[in-house]
N, C-alpha and C positions, 0 to 999 in steps of 0.2 A: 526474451533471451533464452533460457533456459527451459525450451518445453520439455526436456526429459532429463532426468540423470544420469551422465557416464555412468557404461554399464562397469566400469573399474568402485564408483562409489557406490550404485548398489550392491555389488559382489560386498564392498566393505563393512555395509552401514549391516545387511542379511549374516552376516559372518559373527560379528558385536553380537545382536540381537538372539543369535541360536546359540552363543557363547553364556549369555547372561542366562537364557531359559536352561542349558544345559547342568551351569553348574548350583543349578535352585538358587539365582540370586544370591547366594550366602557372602561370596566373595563383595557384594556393592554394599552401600550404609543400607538401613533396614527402611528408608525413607526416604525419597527422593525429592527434591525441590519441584513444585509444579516448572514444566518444561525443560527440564532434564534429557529428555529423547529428542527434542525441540532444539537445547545447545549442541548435544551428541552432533545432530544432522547437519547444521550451522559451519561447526569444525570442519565436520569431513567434505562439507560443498568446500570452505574457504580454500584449501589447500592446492583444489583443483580451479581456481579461480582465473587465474593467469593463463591456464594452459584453454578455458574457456573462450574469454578474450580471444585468444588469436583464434580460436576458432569460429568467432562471430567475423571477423576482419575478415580470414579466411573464406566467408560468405558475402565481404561486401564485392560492389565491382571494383575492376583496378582504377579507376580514378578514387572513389572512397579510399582504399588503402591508403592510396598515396597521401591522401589528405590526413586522413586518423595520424598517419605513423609522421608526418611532419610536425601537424602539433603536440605530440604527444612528447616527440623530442626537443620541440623546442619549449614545454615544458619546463623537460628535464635539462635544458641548458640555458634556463631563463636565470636573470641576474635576481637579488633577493628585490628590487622594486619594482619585476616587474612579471612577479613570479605569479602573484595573484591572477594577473589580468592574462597571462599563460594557461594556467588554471582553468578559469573560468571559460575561457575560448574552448578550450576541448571538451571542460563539460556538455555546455550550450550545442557544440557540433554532435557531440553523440546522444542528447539530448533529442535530435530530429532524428537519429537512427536507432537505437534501443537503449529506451530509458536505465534499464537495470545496468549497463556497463556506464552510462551517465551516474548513476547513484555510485558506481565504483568508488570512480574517478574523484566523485565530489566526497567520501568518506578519506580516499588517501589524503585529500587537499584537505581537511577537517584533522584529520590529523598530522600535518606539518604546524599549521595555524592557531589549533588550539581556539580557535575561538567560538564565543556562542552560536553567532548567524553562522559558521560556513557546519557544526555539528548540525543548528536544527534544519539548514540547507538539507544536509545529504541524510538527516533522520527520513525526512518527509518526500523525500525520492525515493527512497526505500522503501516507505508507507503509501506511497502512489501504487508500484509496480505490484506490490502485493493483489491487487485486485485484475491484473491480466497476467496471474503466471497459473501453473498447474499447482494441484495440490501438493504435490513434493514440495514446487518450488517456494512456497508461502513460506513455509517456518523458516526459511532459511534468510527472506529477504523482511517477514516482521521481527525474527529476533533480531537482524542488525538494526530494525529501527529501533528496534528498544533496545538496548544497547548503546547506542548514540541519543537516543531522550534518557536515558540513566544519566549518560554523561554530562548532559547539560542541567539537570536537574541537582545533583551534584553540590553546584555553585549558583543555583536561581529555582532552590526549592519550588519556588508557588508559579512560579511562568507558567502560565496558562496552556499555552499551545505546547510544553514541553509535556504539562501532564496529560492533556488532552492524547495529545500523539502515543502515548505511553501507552494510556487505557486503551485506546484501539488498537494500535500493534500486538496486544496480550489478546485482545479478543481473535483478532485476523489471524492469528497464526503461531505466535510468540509465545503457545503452552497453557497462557492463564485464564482463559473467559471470564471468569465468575471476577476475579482480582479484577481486569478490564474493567470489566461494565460495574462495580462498585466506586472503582475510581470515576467513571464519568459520571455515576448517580452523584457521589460527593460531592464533584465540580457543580452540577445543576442545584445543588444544596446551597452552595454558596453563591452561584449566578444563576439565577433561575431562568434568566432569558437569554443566555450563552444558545446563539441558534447553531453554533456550526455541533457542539455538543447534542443538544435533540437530536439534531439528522443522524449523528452517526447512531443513536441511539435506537429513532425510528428506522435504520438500515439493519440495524441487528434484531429487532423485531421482525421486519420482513423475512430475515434466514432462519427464523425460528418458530416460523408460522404464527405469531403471535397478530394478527394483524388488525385487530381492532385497538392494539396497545400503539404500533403502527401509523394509523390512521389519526390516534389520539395526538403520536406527536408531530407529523407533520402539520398537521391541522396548528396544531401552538404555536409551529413556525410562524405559518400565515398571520396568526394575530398579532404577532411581535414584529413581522418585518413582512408586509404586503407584497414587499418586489420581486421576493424570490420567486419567479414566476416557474423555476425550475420543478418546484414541491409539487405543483399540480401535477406535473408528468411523474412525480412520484407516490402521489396518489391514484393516481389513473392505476398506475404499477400494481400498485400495492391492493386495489378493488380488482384485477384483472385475476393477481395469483388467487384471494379468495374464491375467485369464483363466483364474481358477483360483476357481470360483464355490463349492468345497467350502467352503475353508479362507476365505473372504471371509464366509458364512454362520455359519460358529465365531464370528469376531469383533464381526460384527453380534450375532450372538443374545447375546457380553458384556457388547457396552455399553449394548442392547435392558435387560438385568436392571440395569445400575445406572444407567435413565433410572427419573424419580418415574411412581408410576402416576397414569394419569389422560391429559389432554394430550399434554403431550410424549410419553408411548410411543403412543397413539392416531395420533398425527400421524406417529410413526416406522416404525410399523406401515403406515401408508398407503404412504406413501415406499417401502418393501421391496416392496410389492404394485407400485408403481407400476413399479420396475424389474426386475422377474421371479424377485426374491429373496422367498422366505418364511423368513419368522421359525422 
């Protein structure tokens, strides 16, 4: 959605920023909470949020408009039994056209609802699109997920996948890495074999070069859950970035044999040719 910033919210966010350096910080507390510049940025996207929207619709074709802006109002004139399944139709429809105004949609509907499924719903939309926006756009769409995993957490302290979503939106983007990735040590403390935990673990190893730490935990996946046949294309990944193109070629060529023939291995075949790996 958002590959760049209105140049109205950069002018905004640059203006703050030369304001704080100008008058020596004196005027802000002497210590700011991790991710503070993180909510700052949060703010001043939300404000223009709307006016964003129409400028995506504004880029669909005229049959798309027609469609978005029909259920969007029949929505908004849906009776109270039948408000959800309104909801949710418009989420699902914008959900095939750009996830991040899907995650909107589903935080306004989380907040009529109040309930737990429809917050950790639109946390974890929010914590999808984080990994296809620009780096501006990141902080703006993990702090709403953290934000909305605060809020479920709230009232189901220990929910797993609320704290789980927590610590990775703080790593992705939401200000706090180090806070992140203790929470998910914690969580593995307590579930040792929580796999969807290792991976995102082993993913922030990979962004940190660490890749023999990496390596260690994909590798754990495999021994706890054999089927995730996806880990080997993330080990193949993860031997390619070190620069160790033998043993990258091993694990491509594993998970090469348990893709279905036809397509998908055609397609992945291209892909290896494309980056100087052969099958």
């Amino acid at each position: 959605m958002f590959s760049t910033l209105p140049e109205k919210t950069k002018a905004v966010l640059i203006a703050l920023l030369l304001l704080f350096i100008g008058l020596g910080l004196w005027l802000l507390p002497t210590r700011h909470p991790e991710g503070y510049l993180q909510e700052l940025q949060a703010k001043e996207m939300s404000t223009d949020l709307e006016v964003q929207i129409e400028e995506v619709k504004a880029g669909l074709s005229p049959e798309q408009q027609v469609e978005a802006q029909r259920l969007e109002l029949a929505w908004h004139q849906s009776s109270e039994a039948n408000r959800t399944a309104a909801a949710d139709t418009l989420i699902r429809y914008w959900g095939q056209i750009n996830p991040a105004v899907a995650a909107i949609f589903a935080k306004k509907k989380a907040e009529e609802t109040h309930k737990e499924s429809d917050l950790l719903d639109a946390a974890q939309r929010f914590l999808t699109v984080v990994s296809v926006m620009t780096e501006e756009d990141k902080s703006w769409a993990a702090v709403e997920a953290a934000g909305l995993f605060r809020q479920v957490l709230k009232t189901a302290p220990q929910l797993l996948e609320a704290r789980r979503g927590l610590g990775t939106a703080l790593v992705e983007g939401a200000g706090a890495p180090m806070e992140g990735i203790g929470m998910l040590t914690e969580i593995l403390e307590e579930y040792p074999n929580d796999v969807e935990t290792i991976l995102r673990l082993g993913h922030f190893s990979v962004l940190s070069s660490q890749f023999p730490k990496a390596v260690e935990r994909f590798q754990q996946v495999l021994s706890i859950d054999s089927s995730r046949s996806e880990v080997y294309f993330l080990l193949g990944d993860t031997w390619l970035k070190a620069g160790n193109q033998d043993s990258a070629k091993v694990y491509f060529g594993r998970y090469r044999a348990r893709l279905p023939s036809g397509m998908a291995r055609s397609s992945f075949d291209a892909w290896l040719v494309e980056i100087g790996t052969k099958k």
